[in-house]
N, C-alpha and C positions, 0 to 999 in steps of 0.2 A: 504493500500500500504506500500512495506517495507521501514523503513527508511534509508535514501542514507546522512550519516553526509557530505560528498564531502571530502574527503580522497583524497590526491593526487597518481595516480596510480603508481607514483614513488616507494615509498613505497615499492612494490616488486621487483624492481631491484636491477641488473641487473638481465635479464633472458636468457643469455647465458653467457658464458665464454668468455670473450672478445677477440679478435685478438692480443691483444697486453699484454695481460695476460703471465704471465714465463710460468703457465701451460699450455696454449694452446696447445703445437706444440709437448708434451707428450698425451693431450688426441688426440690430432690428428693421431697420431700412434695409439692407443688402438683403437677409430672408424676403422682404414684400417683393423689393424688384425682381428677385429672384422667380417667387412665384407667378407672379403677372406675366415675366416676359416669357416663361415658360410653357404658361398660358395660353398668351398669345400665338407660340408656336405651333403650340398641338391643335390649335385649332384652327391656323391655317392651313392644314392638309386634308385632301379627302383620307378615307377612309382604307382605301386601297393602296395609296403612297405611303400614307402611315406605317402598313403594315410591313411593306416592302422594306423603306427606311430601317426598321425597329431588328429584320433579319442583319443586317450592313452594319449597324451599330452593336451587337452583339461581338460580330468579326472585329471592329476599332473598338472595341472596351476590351475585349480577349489580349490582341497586340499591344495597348499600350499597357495594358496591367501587367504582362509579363513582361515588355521590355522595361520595366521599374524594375524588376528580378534578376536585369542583364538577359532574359532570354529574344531574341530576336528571330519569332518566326514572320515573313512576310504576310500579308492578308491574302493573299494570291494563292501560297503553300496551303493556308488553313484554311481554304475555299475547297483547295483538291483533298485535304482532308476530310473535308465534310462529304465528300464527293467518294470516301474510300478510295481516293489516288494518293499512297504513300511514296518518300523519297525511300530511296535505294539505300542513302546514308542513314545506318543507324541513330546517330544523334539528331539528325534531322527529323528522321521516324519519331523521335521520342518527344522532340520541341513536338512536330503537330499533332501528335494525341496530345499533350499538353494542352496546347490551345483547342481542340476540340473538346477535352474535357471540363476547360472554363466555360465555353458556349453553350455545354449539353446543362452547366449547373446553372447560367444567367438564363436559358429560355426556359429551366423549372421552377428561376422565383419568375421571370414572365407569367408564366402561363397559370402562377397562380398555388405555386409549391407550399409552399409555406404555409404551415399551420400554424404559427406564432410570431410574435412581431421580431422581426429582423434580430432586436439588439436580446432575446431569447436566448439563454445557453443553450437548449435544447436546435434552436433555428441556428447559431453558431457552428454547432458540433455538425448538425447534419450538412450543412454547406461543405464544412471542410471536408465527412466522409464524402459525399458527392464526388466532390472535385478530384481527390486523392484516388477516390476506390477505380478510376477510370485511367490514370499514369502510369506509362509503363513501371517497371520493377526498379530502371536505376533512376529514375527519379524518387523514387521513395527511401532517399538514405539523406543523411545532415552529417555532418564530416565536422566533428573536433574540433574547436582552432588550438587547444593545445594539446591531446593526445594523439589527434587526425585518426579516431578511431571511428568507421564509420558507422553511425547511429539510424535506425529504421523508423522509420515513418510510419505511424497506423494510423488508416483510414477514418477521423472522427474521433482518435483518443487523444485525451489532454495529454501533455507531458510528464513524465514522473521521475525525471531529470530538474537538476537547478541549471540554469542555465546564464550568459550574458550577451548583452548585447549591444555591441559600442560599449559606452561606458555604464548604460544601464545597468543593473541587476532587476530584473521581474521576481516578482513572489515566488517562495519557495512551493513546488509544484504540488503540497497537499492543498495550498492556497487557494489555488488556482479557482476552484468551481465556489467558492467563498465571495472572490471578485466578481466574476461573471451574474453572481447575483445581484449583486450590490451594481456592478453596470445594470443591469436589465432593469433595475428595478428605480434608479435614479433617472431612468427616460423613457418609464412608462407612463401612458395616462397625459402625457405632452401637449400644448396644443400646437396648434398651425402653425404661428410663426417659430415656435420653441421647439418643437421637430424637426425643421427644417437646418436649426441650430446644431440640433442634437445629432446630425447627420455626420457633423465635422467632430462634436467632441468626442462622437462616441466611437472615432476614426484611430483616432489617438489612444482615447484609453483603454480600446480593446486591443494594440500593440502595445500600450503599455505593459499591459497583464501578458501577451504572448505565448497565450494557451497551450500552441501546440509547438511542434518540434521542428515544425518546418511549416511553409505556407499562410503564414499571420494576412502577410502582408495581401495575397490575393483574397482570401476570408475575409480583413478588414475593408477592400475597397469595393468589394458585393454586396458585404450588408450595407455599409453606404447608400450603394446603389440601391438597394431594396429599400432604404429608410428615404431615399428623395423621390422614389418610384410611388413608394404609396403616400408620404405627405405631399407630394406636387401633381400626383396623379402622370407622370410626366411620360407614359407608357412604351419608355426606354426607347427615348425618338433622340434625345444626347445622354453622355456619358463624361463625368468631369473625370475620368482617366487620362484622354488626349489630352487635356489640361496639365494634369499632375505629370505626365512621360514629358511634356513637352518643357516643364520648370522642374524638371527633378531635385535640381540639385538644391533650390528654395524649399521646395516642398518636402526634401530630408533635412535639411536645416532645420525649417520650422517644428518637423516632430522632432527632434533629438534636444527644441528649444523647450519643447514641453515635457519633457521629462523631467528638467531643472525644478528647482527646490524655491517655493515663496520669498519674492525678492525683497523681505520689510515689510511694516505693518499694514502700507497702501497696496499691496499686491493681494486682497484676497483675503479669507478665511481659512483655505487648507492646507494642507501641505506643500504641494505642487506650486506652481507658478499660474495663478489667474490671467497676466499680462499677457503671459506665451501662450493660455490656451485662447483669450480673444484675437491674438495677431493670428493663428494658427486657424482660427474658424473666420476672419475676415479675410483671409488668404484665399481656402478654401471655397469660400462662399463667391468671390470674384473670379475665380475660375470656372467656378459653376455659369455664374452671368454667363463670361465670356463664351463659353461652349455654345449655351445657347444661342447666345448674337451670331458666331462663327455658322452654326449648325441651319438657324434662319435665314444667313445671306444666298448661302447655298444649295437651301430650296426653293430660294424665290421660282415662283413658277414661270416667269418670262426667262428667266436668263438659262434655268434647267433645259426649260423644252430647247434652248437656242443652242446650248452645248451639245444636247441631245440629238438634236436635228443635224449639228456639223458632222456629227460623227456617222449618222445614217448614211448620209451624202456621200461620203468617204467611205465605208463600207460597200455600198451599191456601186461605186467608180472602180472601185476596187474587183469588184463580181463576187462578195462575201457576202452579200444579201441580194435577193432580185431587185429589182424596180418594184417601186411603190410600196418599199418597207417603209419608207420612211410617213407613209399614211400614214399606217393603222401606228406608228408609233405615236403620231401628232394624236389622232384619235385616243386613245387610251393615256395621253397626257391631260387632254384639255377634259376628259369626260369624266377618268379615274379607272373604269372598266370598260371591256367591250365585248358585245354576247357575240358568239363565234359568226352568228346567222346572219350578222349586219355586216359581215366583213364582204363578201362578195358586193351585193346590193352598192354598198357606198365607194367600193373600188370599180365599179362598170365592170366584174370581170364575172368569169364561171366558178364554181362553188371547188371545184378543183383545184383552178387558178390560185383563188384566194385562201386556199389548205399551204397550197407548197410557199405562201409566204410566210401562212401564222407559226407552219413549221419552221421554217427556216430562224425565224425571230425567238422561237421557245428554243430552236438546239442553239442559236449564238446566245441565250441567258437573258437576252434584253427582256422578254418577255415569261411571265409564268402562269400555270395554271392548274388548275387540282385534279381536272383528267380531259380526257379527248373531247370531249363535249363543253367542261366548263367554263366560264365566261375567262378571259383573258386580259392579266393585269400588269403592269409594269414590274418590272423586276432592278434591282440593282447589285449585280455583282462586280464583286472586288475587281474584277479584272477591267473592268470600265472603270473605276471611282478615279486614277488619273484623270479623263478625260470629261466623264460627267462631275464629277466631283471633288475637282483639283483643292489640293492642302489635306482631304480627308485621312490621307495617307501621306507617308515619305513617296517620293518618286521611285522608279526603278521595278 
């Protein structure tokens, strides 16, 4: 059994920004705007793009949460992953079940996995089995920094190791499910804008505690994700991961700032540093904006279909789509969907005709559908996002 030294849970307080905090009533602004313009967003898309979007942002939260990790699999590889097309190179094999096993665990709190709220020890443990029980074998080992004895990874089990990190030490590992309460239980019952708060603090102090033996860091930035998915409603249309990949080196700063120790008697009532955790959730939270801003320019509907159209054009010159792909793709941008049976009628052509284009457009990916009959929606895969969706990704 792991040893519990009795650590007072104090220790990681505070774990919100206090009411009475000078920052408060600044982060309080950054949660509304946050909300609104997120708002704003999901409700500029049909219902169809949404969805499409929501599959693309899955594959860009997957890649930047692991390149936070140093693991660098392209979007492109862990498209043909999804696709059951492995590389030959083992370690490459092993990154894309990795990032397929991130994706398989973000589209089960999608679709609604989750039977307790995000910051849940129970909703904790079961993410990181998820994610684990799905990587290959040598990724489930943690390596020593001083005995380089290499350490095994279980699926969903806390640590019962003491462990360090940087200069941290986390709770001795009987502690551990001690903490996890005392989290879940200090950002239950939340409201609106104090969830959306709580999204960041509780970012932090679930690495702070560092449950398991491997994997915090992807665990910590899901439930995240799960804690602005359901107080924003935001139905995984951005991801403040691209965000955080893209400021790493601010963004481990600011957590290693909050592990520090109350800085004098204006810093807060707990232990910890209250300063570093409001810089750390005003950080956090203007990243969150930014994605969104980023993620709305992007789908502006004029400049989409315009990018989208350049690239038909070029396709069809090319002889990698017939002539008049570029309708039914205009069509199924300006509508959202399109029933199979309008396609002929509205191209002047034969119902054959208009087969061997909607094929063509379903096997080049621009296009998807649920079977040979159902209506047909826009699609966005990775191997387009350069060109439909330039910044979404690194080039290349």
């Amino acid at each position: 059994m792991a040893h519990d030294d009795g650590e007072s849970i104090g220790l990681f307080e505070p774990l919100m920004v206090s009411e009475g905090s000078a920052h408060r009533a600044a982060l309080g602004d950054l949660a509304l705007e946050l909300a609104e313009k997120s708002a704003a967003f999901r409700s500029s898309l049909p219902e169809s793009i949404a969805t499409a979007l929501a599959d693309l942002v899955r594959s860009m939260n997957c890649y930047y949460s692991n390149l936070i990790e140093g693991h660098n699999t392209h979007p492109i590889d862990i498209e043909r992953a999804l696709a059951g097309d492995y590389s030959a190179d083992p370690k490459k094999r092993d990154l894309q079940l990795e990032a397929k096993a991130h994706i398989t665990v973000q589209k089960w709190i999608d679709d609604g996995g989750l039977q307790n709220a995000p910051t849940a020890p129970a909703s904790i443990i079961e993410i990181h089995r998820r994610f684990c029980e799905l990587l290959p074998e040598d990724l489930l080992f943690v390596e020593d920094p001083e005995t380089k004895e290499k350490l095994p990874v279980v699926p969903g089990e806390l640590r019962e190791r003491y462990v360090q990190v940087g200069r941290h030490i986390p709770p001795s590992p009987g502690a551990v499910p001690r903490f996890l309460e005392r989290l879940h239980k200090a950002y239950s019952g939340a409201g609106r804008i104090e969830s959306i708060l709580a999204a960041a603090c509780a970012h932090h102090r679930l690495l702070w505690v560092h449950p398991f033996m491997d994997g915090n860091g992807r665990v910590a930035r899901l439930m995240s994700y799960a804690m602005l998915r359901s107080s924003l409603d935001t139905r995984g249309l951005w991801s403040v991961a691209r965000g955080l990949a893209r400021q790493e080196a601010e963004y481990k700063a600011h957590l290693q700032a909050c592990d520090g120790d109350r800085r004098g008697d204006r810093d807060g009532r707990g232990t910890l540093s209250e300063a570093a955790l409001a810089s750390f959730t005003d950080f956090f939270l203007r990243v969150s904006i930014d994605q969104v801003a980023f993620m709305s320019t992007l789908m502006q509907a004029d400049r989409l279909r315009d990018r989208i159209m350049i690239w038909a054009e070029e396709e069809m010159r090319s002889g990698h789509l017939p002539p008049k792909s570029d309708m039914v793709l205009k069509a199924v941008l300006y509508q959202g969907v399109l029933e199979r049976g309008e396609v002929d009628s509205m191209l002047g052509m034969s119902e054959r005709a208009a087969r061997r284009i909607t094929s063509a457009l379903l096997k080049a990916g621009a296009l998807r559908s649920e079977s040979t009959r159902a209506p047909l929606h826009l699609a966005f895969p990775a191997k387009y996002a350069e060109r439909w969706m330039p910044g979404l990704f690194p080039e290349g």
